[in-house]
N, CA, C and O atoms as a Tripos MOL2 file, in Angstrom:
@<TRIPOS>MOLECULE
protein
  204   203    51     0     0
PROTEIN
NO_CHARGES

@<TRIPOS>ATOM
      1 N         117.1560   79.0260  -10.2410 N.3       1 UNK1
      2 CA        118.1400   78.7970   -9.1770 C.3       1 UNK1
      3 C         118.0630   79.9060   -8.1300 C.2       1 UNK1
      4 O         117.8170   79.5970   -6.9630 O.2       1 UNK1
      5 N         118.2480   81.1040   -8.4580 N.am      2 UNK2
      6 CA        117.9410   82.1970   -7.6560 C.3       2 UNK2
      7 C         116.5230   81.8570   -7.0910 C.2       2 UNK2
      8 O         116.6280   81.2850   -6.0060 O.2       2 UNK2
      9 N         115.3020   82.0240   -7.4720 N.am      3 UNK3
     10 CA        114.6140   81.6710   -6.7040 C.3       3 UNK3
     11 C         114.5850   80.3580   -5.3020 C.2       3 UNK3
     12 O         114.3710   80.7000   -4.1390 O.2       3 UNK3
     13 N         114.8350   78.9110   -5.6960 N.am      4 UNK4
     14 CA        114.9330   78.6900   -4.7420 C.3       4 UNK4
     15 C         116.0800   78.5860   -3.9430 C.2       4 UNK4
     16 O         116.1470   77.7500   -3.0410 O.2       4 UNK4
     17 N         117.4630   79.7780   -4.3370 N.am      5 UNK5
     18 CA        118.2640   79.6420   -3.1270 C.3       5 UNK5
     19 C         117.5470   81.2150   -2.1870 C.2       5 UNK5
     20 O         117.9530   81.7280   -1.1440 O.2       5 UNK5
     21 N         116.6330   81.5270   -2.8870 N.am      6 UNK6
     22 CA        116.0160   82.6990   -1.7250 C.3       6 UNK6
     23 C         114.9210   82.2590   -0.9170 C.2       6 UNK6
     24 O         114.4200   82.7910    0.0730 O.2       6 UNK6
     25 N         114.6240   81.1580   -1.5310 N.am      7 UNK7
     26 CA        113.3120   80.1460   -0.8370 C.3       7 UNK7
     27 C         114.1370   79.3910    0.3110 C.2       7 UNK7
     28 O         113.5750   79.1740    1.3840 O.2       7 UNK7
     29 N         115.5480   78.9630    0.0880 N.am      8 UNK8
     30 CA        116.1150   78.1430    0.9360 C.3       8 UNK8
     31 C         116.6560   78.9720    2.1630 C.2       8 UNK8
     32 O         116.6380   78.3030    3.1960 O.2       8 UNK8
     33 N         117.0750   80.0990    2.3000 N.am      9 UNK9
     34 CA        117.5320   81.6310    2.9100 C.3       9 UNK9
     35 C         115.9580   82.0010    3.8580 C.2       9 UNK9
     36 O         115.9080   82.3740    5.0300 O.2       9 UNK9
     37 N         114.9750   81.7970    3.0750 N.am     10 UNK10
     38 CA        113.7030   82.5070    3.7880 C.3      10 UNK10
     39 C         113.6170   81.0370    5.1480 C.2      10 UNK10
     40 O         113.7250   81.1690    6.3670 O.2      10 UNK10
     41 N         113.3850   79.6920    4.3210 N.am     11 UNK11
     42 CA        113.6870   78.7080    5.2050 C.3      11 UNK11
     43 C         114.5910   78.3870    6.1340 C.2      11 UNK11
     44 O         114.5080   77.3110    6.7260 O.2      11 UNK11
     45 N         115.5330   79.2390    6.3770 N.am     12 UNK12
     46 CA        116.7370   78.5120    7.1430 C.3      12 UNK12
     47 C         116.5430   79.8650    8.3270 C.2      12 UNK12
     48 O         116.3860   79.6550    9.5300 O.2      12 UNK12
     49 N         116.5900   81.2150    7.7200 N.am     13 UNK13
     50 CA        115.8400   82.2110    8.3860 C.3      13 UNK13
     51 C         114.8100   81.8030    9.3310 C.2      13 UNK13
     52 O         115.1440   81.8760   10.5140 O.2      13 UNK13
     53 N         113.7980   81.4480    9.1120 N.am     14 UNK14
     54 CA        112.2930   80.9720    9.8920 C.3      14 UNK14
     55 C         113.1430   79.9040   11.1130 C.2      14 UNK14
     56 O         113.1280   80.1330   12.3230 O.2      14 UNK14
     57 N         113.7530   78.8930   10.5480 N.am     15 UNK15
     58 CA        114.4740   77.5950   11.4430 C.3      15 UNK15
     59 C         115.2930   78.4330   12.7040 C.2      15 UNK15
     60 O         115.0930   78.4000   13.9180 O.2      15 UNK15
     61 N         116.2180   79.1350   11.9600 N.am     16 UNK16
     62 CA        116.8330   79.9370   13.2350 C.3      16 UNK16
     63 C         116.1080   80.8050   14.3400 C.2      16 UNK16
     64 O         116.5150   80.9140   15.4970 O.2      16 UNK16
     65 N         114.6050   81.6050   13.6520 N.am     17 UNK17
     66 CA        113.8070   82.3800   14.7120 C.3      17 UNK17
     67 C         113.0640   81.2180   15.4840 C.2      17 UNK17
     68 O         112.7710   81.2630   16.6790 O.2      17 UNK17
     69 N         112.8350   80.2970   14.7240 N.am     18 UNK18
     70 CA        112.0240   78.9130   15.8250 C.3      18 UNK18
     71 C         112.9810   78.9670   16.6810 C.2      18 UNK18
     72 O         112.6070   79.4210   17.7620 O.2      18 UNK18
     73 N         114.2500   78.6370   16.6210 N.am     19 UNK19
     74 CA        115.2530   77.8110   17.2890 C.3      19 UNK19
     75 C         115.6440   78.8830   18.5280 C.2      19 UNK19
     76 O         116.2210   78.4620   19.5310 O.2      19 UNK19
     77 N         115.3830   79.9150   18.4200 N.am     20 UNK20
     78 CA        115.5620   81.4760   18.9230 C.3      20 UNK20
     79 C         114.7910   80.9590   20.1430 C.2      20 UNK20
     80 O         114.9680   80.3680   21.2080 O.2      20 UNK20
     81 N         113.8070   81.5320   19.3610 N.am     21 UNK21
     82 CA        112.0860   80.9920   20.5260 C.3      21 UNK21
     83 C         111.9230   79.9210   21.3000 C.2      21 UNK21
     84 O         111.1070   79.8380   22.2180 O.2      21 UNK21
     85 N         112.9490   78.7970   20.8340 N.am     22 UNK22
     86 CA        112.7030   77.8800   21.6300 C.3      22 UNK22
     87 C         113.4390   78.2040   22.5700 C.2      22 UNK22
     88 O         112.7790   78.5420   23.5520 O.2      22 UNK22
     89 N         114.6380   78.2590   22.7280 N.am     23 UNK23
     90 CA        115.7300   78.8760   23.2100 C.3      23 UNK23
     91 C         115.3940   79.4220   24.7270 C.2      23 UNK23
     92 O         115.7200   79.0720   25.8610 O.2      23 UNK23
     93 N         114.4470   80.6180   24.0770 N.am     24 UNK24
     94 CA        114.1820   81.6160   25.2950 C.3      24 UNK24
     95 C         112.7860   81.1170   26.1930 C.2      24 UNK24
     96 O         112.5500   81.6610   27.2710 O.2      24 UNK24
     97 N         111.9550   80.1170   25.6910 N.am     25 UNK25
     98 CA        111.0540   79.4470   26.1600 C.3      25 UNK25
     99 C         112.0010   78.6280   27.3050 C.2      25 UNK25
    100 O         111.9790   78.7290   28.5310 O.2      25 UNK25
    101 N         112.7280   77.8910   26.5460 N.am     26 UNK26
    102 CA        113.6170   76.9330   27.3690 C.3      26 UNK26
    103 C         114.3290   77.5030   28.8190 C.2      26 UNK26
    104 O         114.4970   76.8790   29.8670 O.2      26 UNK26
    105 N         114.7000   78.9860   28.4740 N.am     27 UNK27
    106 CA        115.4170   79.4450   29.8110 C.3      27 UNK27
    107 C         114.2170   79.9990   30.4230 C.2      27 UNK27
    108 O         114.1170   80.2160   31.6310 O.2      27 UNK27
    109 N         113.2650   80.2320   29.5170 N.am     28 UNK28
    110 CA        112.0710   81.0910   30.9650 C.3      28 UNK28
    111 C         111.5930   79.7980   31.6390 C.2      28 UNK28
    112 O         111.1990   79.9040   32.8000 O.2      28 UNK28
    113 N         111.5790   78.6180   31.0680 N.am     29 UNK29
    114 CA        111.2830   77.6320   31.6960 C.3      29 UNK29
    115 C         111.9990   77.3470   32.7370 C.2      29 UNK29
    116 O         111.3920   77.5020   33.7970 O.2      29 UNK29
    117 N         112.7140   77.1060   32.7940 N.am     30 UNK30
    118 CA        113.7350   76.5170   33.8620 C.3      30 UNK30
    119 C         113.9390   78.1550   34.6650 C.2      30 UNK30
    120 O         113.7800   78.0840   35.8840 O.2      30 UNK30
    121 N         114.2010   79.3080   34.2310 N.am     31 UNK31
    122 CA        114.5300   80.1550   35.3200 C.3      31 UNK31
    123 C         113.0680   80.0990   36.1780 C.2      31 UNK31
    124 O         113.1740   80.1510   37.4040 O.2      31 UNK31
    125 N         111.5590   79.9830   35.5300 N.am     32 UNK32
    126 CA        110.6470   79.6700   36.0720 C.3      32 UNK32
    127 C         110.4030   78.5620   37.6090 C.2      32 UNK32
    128 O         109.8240   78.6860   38.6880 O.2      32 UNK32
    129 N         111.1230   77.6210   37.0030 N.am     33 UNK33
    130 CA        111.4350   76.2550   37.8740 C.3      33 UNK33
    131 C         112.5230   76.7060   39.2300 C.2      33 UNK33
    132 O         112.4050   76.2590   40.3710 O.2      33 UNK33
    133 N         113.4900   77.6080   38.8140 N.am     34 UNK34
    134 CA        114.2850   78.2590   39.7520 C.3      34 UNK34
    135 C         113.8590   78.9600   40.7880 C.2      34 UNK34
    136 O         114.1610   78.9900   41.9810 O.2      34 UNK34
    137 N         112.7770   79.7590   39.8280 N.am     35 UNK35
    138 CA        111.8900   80.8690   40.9210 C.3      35 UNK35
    139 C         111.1630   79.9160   42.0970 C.2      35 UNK35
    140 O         111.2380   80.2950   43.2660 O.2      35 UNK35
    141 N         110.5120   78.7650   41.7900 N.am     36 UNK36
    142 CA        109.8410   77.7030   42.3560 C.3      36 UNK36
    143 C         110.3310   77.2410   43.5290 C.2      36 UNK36
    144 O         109.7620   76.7820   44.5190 O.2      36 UNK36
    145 N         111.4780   77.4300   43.2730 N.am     37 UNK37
    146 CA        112.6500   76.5220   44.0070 C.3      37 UNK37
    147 C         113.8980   77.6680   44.8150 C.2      37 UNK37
    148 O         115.0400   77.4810   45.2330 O.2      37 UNK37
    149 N         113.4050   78.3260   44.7850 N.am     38 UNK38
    150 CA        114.0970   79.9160   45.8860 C.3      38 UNK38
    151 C         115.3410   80.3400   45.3290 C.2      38 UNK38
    152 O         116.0320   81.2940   45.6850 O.2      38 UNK38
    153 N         115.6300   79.1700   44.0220 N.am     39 UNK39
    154 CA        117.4200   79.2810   43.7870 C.3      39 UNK39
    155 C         117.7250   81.1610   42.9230 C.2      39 UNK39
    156 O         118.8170   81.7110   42.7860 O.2      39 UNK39
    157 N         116.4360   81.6740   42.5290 N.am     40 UNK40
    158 CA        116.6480   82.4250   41.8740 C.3      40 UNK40
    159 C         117.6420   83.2280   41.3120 C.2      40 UNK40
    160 O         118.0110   83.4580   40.1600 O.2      40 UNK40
    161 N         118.0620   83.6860   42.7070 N.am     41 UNK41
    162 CA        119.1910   84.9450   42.9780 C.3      41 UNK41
    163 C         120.3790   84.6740   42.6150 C.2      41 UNK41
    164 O         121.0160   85.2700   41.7470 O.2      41 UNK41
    165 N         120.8460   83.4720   43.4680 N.am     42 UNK42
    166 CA        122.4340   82.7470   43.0160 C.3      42 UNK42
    167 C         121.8140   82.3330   41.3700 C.2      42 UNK42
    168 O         122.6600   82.8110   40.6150 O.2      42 UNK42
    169 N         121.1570   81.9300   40.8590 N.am     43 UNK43
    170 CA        121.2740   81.2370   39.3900 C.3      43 UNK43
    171 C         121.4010   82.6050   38.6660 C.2      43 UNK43
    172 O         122.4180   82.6340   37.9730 O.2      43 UNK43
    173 N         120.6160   83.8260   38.6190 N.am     44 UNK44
    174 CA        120.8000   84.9900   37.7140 C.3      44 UNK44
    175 C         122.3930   85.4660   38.1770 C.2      44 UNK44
    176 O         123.2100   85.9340   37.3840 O.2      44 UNK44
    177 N         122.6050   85.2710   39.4270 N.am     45 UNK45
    178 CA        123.9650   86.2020   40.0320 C.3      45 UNK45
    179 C         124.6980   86.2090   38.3810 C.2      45 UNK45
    180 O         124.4530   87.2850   37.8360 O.2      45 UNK45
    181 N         125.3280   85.4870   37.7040 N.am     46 UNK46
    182 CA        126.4520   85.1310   36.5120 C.3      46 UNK46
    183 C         125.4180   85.2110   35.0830 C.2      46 UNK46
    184 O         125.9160   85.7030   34.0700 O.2      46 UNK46
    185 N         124.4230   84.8680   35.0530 N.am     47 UNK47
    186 CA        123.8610   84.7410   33.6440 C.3      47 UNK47
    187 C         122.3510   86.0500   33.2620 C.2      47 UNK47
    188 O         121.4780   85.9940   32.3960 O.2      47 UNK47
    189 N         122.6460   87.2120   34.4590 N.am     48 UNK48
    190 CA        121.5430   87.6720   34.1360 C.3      48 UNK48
    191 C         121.9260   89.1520   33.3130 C.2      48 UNK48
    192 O         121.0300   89.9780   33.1420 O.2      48 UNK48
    193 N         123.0710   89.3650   32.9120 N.am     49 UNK49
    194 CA        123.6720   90.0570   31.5600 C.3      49 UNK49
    195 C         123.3200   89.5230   30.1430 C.2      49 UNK49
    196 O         122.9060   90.1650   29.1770 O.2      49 UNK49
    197 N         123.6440   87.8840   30.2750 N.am     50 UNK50
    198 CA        123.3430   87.6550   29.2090 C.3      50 UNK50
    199 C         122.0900   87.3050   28.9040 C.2      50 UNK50
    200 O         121.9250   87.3140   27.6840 O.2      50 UNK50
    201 N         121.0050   86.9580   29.5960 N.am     51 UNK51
    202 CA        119.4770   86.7440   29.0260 C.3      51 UNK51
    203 C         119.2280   88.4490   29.0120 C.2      51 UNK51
    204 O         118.1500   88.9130   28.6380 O.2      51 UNK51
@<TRIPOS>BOND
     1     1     2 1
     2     2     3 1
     3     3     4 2
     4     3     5 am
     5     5     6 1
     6     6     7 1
     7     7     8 2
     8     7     9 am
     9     9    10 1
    10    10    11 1
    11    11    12 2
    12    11    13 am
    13    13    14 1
    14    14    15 1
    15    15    16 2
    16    15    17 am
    17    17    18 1
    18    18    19 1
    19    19    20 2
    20    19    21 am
    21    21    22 1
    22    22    23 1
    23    23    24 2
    24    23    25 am
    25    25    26 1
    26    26    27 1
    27    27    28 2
    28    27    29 am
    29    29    30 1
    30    30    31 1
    31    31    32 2
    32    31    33 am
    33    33    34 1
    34    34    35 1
    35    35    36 2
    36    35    37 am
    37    37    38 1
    38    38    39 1
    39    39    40 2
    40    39    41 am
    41    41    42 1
    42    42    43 1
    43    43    44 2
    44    43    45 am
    45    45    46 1
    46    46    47 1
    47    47    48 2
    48    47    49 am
    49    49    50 1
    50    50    51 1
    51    51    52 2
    52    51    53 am
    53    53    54 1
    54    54    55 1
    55    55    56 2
    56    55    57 am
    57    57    58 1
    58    58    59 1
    59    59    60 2
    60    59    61 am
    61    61    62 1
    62    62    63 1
    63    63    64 2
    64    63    65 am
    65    65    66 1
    66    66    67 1
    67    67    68 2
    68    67    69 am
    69    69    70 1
    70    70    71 1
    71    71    72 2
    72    71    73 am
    73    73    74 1
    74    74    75 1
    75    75    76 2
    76    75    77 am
    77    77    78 1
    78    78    79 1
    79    79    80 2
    80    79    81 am
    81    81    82 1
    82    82    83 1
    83    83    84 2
    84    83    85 am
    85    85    86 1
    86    86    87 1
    87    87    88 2
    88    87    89 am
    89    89    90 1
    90    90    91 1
    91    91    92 2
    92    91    93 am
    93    93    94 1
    94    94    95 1
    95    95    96 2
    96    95    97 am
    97    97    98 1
    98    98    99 1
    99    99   100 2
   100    99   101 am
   101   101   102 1
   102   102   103 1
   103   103   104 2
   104   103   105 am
   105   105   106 1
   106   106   107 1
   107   107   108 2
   108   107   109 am
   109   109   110 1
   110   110   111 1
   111   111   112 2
   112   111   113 am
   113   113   114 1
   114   114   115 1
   115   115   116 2
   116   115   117 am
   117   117   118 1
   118   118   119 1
   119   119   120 2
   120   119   121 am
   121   121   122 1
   122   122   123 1
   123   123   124 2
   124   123   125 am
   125   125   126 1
   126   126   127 1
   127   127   128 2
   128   127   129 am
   129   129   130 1
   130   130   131 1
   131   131   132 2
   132   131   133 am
   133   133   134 1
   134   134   135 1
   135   135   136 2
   136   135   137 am
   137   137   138 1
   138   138   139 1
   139   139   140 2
   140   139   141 am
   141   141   142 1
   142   142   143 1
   143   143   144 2
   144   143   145 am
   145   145   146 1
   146   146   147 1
   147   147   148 2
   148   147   149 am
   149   149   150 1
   150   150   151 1
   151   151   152 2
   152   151   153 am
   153   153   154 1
   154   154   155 1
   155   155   156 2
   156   155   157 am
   157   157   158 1
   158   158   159 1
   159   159   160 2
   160   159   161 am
   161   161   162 1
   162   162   163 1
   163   163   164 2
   164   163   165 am
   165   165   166 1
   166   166   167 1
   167   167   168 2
   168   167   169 am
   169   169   170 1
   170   170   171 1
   171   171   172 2
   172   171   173 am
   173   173   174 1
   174   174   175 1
   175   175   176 2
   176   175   177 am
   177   177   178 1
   178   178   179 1
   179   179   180 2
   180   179   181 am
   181   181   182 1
   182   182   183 1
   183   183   184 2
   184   183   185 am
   185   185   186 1
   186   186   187 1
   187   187   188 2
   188   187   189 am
   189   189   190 1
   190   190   191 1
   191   191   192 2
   192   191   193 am
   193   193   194 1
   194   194   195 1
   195   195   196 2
   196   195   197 am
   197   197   198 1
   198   198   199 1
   199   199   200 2
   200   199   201 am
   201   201   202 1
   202   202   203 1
   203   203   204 2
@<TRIPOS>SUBSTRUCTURE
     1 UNK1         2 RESIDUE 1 A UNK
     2 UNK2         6 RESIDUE 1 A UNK
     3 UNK3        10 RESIDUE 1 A UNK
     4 UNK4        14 RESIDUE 1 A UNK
     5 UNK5        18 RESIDUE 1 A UNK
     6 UNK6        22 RESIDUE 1 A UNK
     7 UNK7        26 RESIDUE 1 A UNK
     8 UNK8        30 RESIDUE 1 A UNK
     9 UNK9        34 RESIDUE 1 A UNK
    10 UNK10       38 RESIDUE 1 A UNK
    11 UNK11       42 RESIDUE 1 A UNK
    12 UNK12       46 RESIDUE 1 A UNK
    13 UNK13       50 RESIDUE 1 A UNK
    14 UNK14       54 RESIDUE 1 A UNK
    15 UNK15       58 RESIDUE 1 A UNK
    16 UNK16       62 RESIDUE 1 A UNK
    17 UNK17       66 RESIDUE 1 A UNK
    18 UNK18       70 RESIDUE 1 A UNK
    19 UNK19       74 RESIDUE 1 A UNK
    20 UNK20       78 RESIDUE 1 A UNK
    21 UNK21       82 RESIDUE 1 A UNK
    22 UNK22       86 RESIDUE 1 A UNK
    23 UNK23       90 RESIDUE 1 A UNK
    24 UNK24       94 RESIDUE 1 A UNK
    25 UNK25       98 RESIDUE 1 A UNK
    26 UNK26      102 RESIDUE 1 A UNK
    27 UNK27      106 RESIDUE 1 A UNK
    28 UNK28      110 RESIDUE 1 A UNK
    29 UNK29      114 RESIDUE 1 A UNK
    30 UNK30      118 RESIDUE 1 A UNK
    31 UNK31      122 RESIDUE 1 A UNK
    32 UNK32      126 RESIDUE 1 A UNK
    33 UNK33      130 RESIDUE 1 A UNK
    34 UNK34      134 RESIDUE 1 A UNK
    35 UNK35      138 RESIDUE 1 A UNK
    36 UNK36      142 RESIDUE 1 A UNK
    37 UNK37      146 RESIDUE 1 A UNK
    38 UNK38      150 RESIDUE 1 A UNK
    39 UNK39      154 RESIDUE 1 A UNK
    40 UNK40      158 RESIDUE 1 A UNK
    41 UNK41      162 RESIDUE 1 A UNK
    42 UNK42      166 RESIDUE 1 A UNK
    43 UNK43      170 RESIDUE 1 A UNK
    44 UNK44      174 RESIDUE 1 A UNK
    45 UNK45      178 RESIDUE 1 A UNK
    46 UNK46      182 RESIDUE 1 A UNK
    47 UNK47      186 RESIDUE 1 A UNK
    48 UNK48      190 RESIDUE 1 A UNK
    49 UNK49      194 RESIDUE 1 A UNK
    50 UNK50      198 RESIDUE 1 A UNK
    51 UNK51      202 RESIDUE 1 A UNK
């Protein structure tokens, strides 16, 4: 039992760093698309503390 609730912990671990990564793919994407598109400045103005 111990073993696979540390197998299930290592798995759910890995799911959350994917989900991480996607995450930050997802906003470089689109802040990417922003840059494209001149909006840059006003879009970071409020959210560029939190990235």
């Amino acid at each position: 039992m111990r073993g696979s609730g540390a197998g299930n912990q290592v798995v759910q671990t890995m799911l959350t760093l994917i989900a991480g990564l996607l995450a930050v793919l997802a906003v470089r994407t689109s802040t990417s698309r922003m840059l494209e598109k001149g909006g840059l400045l006003s879009a970071l103005g409020g959210t560029e503390g939190i990235i």
